[in-house]
N, C-alpha and C positions, 0 to 999 in steps of 0.2 A: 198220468199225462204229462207232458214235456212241459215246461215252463222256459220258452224260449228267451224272451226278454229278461227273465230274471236268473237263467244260466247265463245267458250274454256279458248280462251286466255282473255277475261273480267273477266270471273268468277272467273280465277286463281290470278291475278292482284288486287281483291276486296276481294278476301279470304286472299290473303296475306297483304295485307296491316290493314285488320282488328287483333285487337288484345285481348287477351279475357276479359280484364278490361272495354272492349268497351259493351260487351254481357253477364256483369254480370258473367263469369265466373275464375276461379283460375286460374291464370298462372301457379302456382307451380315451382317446385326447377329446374327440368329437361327438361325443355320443351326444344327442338331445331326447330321447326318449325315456319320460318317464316310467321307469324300471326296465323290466324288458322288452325286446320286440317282440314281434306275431312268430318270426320266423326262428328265433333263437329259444323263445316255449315249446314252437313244434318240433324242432330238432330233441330239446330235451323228451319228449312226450311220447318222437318215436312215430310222429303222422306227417302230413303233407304241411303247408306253411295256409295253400288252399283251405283245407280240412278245418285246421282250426280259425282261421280266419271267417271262412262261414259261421264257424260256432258263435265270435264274437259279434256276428253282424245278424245272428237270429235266422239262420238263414241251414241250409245243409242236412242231412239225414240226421236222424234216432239214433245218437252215442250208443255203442254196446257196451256191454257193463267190461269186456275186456280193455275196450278204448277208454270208459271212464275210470277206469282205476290206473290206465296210463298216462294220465293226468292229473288224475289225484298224486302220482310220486313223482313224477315231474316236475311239477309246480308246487312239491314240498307241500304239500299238505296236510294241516294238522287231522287226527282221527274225526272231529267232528267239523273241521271243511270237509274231507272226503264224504260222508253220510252227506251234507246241504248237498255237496255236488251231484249224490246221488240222486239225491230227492227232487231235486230240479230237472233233472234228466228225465224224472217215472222211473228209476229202479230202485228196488228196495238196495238200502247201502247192505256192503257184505259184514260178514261178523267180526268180531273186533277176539284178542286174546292170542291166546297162542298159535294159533290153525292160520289167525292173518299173516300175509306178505306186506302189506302197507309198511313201509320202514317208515319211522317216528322222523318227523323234520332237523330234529337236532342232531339223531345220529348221521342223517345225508351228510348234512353241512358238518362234521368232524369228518366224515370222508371225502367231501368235495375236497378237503384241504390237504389229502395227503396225497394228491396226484403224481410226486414224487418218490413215495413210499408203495410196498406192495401190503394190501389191506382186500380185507372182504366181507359184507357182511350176512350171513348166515343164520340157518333158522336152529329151532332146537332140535331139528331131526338131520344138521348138515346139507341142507337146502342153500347153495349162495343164492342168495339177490343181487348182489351187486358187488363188483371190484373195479379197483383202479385198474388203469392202464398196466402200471409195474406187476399189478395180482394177477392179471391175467399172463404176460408173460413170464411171471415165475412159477404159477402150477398153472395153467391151462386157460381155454375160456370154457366157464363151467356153463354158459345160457345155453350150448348144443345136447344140452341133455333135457329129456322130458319125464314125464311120471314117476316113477320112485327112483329111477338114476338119477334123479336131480340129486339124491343125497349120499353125500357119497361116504357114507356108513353104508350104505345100499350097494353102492359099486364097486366096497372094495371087499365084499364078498361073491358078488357074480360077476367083475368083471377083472380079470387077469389084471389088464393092462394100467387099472387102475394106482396099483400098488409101486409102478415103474419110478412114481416119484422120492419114494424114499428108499434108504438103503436095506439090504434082504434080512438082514443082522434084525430089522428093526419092525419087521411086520407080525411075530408072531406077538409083540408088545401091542401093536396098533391096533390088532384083529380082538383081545383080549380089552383094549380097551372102549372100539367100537360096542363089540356086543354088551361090553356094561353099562353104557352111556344108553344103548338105545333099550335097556330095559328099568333104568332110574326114569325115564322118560316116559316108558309106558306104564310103569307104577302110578306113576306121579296122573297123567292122565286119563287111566284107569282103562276097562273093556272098549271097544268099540273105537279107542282112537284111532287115530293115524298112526302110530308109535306103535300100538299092538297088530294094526294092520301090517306092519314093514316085518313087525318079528312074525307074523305069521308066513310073509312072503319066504323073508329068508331060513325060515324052517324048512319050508318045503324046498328049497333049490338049493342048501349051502349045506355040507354035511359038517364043514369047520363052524357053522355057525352054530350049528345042531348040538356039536359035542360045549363050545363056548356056550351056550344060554342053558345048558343041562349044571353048568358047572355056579349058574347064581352068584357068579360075582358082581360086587357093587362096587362104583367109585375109582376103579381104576384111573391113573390120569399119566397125561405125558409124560415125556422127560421134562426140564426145565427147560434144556437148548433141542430145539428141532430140527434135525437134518435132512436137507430135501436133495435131492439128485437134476441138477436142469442138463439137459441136455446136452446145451452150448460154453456151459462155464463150470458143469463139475459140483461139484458137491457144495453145500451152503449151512451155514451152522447159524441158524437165526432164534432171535429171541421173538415169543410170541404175545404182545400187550391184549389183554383182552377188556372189551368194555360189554355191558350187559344193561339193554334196553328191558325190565324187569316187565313193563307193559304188555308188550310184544314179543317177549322170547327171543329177543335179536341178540345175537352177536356179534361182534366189532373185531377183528383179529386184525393185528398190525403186527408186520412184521419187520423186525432191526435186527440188525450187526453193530457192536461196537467201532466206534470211527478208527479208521487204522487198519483193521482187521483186514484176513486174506476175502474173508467173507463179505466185509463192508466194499472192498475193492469188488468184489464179484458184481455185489448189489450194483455198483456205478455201469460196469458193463453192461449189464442186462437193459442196464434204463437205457443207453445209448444204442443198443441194439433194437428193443422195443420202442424208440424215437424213430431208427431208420424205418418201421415195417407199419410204423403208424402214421398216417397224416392227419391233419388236422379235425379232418370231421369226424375219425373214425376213433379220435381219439374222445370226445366227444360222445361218438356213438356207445361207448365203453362205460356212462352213467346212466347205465339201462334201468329203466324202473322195476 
């Protein structure tokens, strides 16, 4: 059963005490609101300003456990805020580990701050959760994908188009290295996972993947410098930092050029390109949970 007053009074308690340096946005000159607004949570959260303002006044429909969890990464919240939140709601909170999407609060806020930089961060089966503005204009928006295309070890076995981002020199390296990455993964989480679910999928539709997962290789890894193909500006030699949320299986990919570089020049363009095709909200819109 909903616990309306006492979700009211968490959410308000977790809006206020968040502040917008936290979420990558401007405090500016005049603000007087302790932490954030109603409307500046719901933007993050992905609902109406409405919606959750009923939330906070006890008032409004039975959160679905999709809308609760787009609040729980919204409003940054820790693994055991998200479970109170659930449990205030009446839903059992979701599982915690590898299988979770819930990104940990400390990796958001190392991404809220690279809104300059192209960054993304991903599961251990190549699932993005979330990119900046620059990520998504330097390889795609990856959120138009659903069920196992989400991962795109998954799509760059059944989907052509997939592979357009890097150079052709460079895919029988990639393909060799997906299928070893997604079978150290189903090792690791043994029958029945998710990971052995995707190799079972792309057994059956991918005959390159058939002849790669026959062949048991382990460990394969990239180049050091990554070349990707953008459309608009040509080729990109970027280096790739990675951080690794060990809780969650998240990872953190950030990608740099050396300053100076033809490639660091590229990088500038593409921002000023993705500034022109972006406006403010949608830039915004782009810190999806």
């Amino acid at each position: 059963m909903i616990d309306r007053a006492g979700l009211a009074a968490f959410l308000r308690s977790r809006r206020e005490a968040m502040q917008p340096e936290d979420v990558g946005l401007p405090r500016g000159r005049r603000r007087r609101t302790a932490g954030l607004r109603r409307e500046e949570v719901a933007a993050l959260c992905h609902m109406s300003a409405d919606y959750y303002a009923r939330l906070e006044r006890e008032r409004g429909p039975h959160p679905s456990e999709q809308m609760l969890a787009s609040i729980a990464q919204g409003m940054h919240l820790s693994l055991d805020e998200r479970d109170h939140l659930f449990r205030l709601a009446g839903q059992h909170p979701p599982a915690r580990g590898a299988t979770s999407e819930h990104i940990s609060p400390g990796l958001l806020r190392i991404l809220d701050r690279l809104a300059d930089t192209p960054a993304e961060i991903v599961t251990e089966l190549g699932e993005t959760l979330r990119q900046t503005p620059l990520g998504v204009a330097l390889t795609g928006d990856a959120d138009r994908y659903t069920g196992p295309a989400r991962s795109l070890g998954y799509r760059w076995f059944t989907d052509p188009a997939s592979r357009n981002i890097y150079p052709p020199e460079e895919h029988a390296l990639m393909s060799r290295m997906y299928a070893s990455g997604l079978r150290g993964v189903a090792a690791r989480r043994g029958p029945g996972s998710r990971a052995a679910q995707f190799a079972e999928l792309l057994l059956a539709r991918s005959a390159e993947f058939r002849e790669l997962w026959e062949a048991h290789e382990i460990g394969v890894s990239p180049q050091e410098v990554k070349r990707l193909v953008h459309p608009e500006v040509g080729v990109l030699e970027l280096n790739c930092q990675t951080l690794l949320d060990p809780h969650q299986s998240h990872l953190l990919f950030v990608y740099t050029a050396p300053p100076g570089s033809e490639s660091y020049e590229k990088l500038q363009l593409l921002s000023v390109l993705a500034g022109q095709s972006l406006g403010p909200s949608d830039a915004t819109a782009d810190r999806r949970p």
